[in-house]
PDB file of N, CA, C and O in Angstrom:
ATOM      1  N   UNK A   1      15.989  14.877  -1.380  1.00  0.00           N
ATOM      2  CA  UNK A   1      15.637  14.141  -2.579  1.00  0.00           C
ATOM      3  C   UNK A   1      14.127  14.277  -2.798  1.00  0.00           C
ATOM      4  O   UNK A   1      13.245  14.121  -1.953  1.00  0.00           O
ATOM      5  N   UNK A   2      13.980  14.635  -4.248  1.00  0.00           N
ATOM      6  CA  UNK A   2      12.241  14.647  -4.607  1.00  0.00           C
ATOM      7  C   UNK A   2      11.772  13.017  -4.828  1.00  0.00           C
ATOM      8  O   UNK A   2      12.270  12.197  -5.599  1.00  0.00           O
ATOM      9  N   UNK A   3      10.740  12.861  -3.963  1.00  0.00           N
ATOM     10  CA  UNK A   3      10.070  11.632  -4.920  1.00  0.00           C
ATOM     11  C   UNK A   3       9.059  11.751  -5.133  1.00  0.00           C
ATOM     12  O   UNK A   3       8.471  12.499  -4.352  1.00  0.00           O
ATOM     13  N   UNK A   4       8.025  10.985  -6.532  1.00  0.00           N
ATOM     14  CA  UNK A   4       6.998  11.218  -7.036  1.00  0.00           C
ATOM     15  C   UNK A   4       5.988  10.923  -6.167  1.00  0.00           C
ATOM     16  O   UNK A   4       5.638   9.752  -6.315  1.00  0.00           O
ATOM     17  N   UNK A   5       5.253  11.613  -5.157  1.00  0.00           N
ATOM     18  CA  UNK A   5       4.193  10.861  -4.088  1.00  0.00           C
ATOM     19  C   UNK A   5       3.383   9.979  -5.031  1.00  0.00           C
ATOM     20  O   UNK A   5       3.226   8.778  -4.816  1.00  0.00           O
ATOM     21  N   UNK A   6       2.830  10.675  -6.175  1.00  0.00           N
ATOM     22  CA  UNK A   6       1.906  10.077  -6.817  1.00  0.00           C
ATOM     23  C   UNK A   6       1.842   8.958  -7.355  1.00  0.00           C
ATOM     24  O   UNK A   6       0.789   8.367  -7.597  1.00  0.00           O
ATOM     25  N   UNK A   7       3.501   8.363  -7.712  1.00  0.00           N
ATOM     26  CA  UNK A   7       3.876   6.873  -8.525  1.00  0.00           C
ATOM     27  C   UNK A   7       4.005   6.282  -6.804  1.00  0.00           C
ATOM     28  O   UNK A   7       3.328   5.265  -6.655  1.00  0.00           O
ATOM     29  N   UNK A   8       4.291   6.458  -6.303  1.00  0.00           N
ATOM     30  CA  UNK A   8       4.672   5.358  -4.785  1.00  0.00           C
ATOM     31  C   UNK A   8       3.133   4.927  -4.210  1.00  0.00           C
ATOM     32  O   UNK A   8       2.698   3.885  -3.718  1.00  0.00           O
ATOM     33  N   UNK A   9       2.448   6.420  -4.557  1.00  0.00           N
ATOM     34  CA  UNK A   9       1.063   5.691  -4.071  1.00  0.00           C
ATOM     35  C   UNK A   9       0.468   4.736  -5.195  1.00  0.00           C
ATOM     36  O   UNK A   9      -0.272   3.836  -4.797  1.00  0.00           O
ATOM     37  N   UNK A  10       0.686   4.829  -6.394  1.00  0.00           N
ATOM     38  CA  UNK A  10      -0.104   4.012  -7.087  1.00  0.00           C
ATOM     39  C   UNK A  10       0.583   2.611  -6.791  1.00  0.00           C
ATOM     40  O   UNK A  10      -0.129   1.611  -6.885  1.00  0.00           O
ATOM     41  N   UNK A  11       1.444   2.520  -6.565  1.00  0.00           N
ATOM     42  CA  UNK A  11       2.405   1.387  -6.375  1.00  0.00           C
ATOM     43  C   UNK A  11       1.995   0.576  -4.996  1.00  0.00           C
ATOM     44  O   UNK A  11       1.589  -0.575  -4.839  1.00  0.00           O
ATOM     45  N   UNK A  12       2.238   1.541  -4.149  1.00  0.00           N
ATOM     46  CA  UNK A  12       1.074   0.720  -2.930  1.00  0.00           C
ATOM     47  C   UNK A  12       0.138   0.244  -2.947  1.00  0.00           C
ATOM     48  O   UNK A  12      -0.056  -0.926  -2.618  1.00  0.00           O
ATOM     49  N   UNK A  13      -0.752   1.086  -3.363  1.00  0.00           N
ATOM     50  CA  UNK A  13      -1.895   0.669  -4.005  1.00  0.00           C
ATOM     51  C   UNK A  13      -2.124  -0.748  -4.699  1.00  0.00           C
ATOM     52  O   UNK A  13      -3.021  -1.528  -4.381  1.00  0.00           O
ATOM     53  N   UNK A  14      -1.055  -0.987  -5.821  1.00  0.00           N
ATOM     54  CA  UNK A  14      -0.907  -2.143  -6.269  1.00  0.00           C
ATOM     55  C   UNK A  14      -0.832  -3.229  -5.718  1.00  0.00           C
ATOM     56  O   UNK A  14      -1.425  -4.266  -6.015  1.00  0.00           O
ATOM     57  N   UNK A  15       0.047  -2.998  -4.725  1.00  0.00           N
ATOM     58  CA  UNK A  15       0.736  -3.929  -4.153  1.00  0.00           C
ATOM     59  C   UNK A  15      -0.709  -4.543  -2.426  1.00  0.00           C
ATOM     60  O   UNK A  15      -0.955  -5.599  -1.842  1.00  0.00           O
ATOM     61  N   UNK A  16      -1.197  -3.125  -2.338  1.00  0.00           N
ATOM     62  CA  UNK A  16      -2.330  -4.007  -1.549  1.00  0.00           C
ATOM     63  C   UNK A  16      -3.607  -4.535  -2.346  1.00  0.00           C
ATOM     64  O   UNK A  16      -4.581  -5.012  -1.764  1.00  0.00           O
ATOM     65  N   UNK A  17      -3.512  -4.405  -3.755  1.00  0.00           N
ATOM     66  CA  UNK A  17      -4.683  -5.096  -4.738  1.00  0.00           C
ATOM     67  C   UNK A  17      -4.437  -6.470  -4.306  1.00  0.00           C
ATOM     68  O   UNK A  17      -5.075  -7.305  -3.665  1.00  0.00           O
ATOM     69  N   UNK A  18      -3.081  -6.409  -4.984  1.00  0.00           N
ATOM     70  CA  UNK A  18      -2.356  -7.919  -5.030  1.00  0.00           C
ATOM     71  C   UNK A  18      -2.430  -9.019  -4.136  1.00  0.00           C
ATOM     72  O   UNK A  18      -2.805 -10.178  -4.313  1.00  0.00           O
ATOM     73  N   UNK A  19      -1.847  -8.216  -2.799  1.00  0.00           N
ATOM     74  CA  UNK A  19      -2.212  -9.096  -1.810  1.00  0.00           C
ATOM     75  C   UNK A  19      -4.121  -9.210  -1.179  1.00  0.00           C
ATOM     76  O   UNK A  19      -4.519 -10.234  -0.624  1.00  0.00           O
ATOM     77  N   UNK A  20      -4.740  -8.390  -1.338  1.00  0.00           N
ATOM     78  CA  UNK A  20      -6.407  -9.069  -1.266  1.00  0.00           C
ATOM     79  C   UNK A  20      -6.875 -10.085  -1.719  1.00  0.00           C
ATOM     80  O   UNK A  20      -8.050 -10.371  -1.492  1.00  0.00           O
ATOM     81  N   UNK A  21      -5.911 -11.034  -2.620  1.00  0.00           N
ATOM     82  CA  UNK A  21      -6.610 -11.935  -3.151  1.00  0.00           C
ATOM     83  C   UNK A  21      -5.325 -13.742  -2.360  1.00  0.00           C
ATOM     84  O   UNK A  21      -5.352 -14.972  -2.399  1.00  0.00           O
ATOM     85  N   UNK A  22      -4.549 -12.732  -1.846  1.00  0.00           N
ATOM     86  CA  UNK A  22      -3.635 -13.826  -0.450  1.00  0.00           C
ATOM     87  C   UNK A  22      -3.961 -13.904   0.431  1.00  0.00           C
ATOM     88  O   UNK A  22      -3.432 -14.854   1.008  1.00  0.00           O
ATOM     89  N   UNK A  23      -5.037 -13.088   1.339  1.00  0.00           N
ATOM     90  CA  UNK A  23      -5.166 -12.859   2.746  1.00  0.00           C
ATOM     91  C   UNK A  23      -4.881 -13.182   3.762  1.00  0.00           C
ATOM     92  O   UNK A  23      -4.426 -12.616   4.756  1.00  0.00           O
ATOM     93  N   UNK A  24      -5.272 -14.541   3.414  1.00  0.00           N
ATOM     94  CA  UNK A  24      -5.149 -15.526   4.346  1.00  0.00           C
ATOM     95  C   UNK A  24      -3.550 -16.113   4.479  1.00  0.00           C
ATOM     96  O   UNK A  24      -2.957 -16.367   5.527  1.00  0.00           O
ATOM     97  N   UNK A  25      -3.159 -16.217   3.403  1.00  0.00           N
ATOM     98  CA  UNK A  25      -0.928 -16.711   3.467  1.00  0.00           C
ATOM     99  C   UNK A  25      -0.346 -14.875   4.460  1.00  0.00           C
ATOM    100  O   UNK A  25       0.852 -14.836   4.741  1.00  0.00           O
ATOM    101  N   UNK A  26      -1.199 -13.617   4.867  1.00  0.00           N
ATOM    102  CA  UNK A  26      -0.541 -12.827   5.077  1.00  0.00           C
ATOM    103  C   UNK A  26      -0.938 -12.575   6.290  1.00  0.00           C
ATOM    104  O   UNK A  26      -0.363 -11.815   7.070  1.00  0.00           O
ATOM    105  N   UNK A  27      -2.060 -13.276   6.533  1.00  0.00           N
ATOM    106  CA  UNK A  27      -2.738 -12.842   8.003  1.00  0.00           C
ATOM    107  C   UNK A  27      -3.578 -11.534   7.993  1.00  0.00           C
ATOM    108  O   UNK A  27      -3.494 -10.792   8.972  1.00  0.00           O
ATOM    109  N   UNK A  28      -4.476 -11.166   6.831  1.00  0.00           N
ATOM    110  CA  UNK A  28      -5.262 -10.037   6.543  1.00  0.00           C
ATOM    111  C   UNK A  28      -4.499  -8.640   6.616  1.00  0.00           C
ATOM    112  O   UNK A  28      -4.890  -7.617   6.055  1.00  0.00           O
ATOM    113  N   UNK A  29      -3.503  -8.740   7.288  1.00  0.00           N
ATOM    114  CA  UNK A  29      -2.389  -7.470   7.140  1.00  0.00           C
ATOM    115  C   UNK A  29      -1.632  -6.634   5.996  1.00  0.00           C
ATOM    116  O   UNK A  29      -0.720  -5.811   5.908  1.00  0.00           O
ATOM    117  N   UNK A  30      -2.546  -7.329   5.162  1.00  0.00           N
ATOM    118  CA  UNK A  30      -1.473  -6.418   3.766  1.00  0.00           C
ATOM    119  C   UNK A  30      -0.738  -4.661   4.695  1.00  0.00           C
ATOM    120  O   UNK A  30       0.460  -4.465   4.899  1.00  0.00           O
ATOM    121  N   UNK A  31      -1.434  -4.062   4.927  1.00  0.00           N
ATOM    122  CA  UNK A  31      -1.464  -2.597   5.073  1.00  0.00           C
ATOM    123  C   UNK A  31      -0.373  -2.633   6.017  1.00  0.00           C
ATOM    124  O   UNK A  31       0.254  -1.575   6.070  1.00  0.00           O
ATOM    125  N   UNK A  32       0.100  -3.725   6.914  1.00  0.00           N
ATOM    126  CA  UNK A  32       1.361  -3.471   7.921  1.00  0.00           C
ATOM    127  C   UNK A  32       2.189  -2.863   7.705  1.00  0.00           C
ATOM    128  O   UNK A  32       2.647  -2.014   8.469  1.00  0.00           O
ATOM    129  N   UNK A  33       2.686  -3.193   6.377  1.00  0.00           N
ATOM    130  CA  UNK A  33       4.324  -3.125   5.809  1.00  0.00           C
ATOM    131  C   UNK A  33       4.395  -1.934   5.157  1.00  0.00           C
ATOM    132  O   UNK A  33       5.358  -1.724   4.420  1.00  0.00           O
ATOM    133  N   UNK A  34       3.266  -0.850   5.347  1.00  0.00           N
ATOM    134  CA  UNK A  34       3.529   0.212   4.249  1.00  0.00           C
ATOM    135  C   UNK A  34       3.753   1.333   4.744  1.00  0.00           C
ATOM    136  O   UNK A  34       3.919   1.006   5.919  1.00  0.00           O
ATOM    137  N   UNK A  35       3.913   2.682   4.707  1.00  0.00           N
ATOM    138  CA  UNK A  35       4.359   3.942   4.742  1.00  0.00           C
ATOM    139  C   UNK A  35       3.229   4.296   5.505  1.00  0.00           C
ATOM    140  O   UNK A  35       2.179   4.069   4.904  1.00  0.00           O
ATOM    141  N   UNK A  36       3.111   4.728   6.515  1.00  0.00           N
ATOM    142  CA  UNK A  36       1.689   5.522   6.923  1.00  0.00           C
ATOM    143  C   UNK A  36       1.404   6.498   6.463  1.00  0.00           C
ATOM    144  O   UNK A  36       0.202   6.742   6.363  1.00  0.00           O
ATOM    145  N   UNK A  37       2.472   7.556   5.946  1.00  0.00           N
ATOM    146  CA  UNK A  37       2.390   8.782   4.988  1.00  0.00           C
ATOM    147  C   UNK A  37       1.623   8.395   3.934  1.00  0.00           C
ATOM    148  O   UNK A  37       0.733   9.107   3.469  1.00  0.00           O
ATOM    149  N   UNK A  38       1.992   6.988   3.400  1.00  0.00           N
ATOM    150  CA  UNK A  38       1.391   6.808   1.657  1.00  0.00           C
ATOM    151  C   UNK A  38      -0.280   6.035   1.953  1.00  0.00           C
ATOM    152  O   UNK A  38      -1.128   5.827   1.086  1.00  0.00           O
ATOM    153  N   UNK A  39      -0.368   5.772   3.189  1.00  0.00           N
ATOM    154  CA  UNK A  39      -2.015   4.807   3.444  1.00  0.00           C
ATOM    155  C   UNK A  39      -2.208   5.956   4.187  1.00  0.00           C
ATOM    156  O   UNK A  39      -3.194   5.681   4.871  1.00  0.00           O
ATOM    157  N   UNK A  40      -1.893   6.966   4.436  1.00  0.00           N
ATOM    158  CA  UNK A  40      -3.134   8.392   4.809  1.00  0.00           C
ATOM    159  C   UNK A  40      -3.065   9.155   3.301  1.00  0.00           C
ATOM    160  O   UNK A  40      -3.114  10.315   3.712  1.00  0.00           O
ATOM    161  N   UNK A  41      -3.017   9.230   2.421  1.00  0.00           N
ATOM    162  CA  UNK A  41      -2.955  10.134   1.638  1.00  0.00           C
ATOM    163  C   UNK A  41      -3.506   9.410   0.432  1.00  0.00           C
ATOM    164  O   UNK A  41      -4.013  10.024  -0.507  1.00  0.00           O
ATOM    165  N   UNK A  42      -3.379   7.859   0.482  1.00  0.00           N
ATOM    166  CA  UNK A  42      -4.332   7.128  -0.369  1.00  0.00           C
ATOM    167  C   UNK A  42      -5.729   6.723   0.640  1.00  0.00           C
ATOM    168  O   UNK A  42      -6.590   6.032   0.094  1.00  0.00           O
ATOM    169  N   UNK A  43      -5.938   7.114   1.990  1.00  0.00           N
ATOM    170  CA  UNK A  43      -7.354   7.148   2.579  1.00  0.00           C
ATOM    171  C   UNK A  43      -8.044   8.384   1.964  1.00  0.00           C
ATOM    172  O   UNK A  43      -9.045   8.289   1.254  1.00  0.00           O
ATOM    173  N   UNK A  44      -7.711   9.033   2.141  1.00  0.00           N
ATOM    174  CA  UNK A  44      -7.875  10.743   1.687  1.00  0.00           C
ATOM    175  C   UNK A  44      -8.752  10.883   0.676  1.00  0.00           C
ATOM    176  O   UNK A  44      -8.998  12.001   0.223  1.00  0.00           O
TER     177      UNK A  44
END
């Protein structure tokens, strides 16, 4: 199956905007829960 790397990363992306402004309800961990494929390639 193809998927769009480029929409999943923007989507991560989103989704750790979002939580920067919870930090503290998440325990500073936004980045736990995500793809390591998609948080090396949005470090990049």
């Amino acid at each position: 199956m193809n998927y769009d790397t480029d929409k999943i990363d923007e989507t991560v992306l989103a989704f750790l905007t979002l939580i920067l402004y919870d930090v503290d309800q998440f325990g500073g961990r936004a980045w736990k829960g995500h793809d390591w494929d998609v948080l090396d390639r949005l470090y990049e």
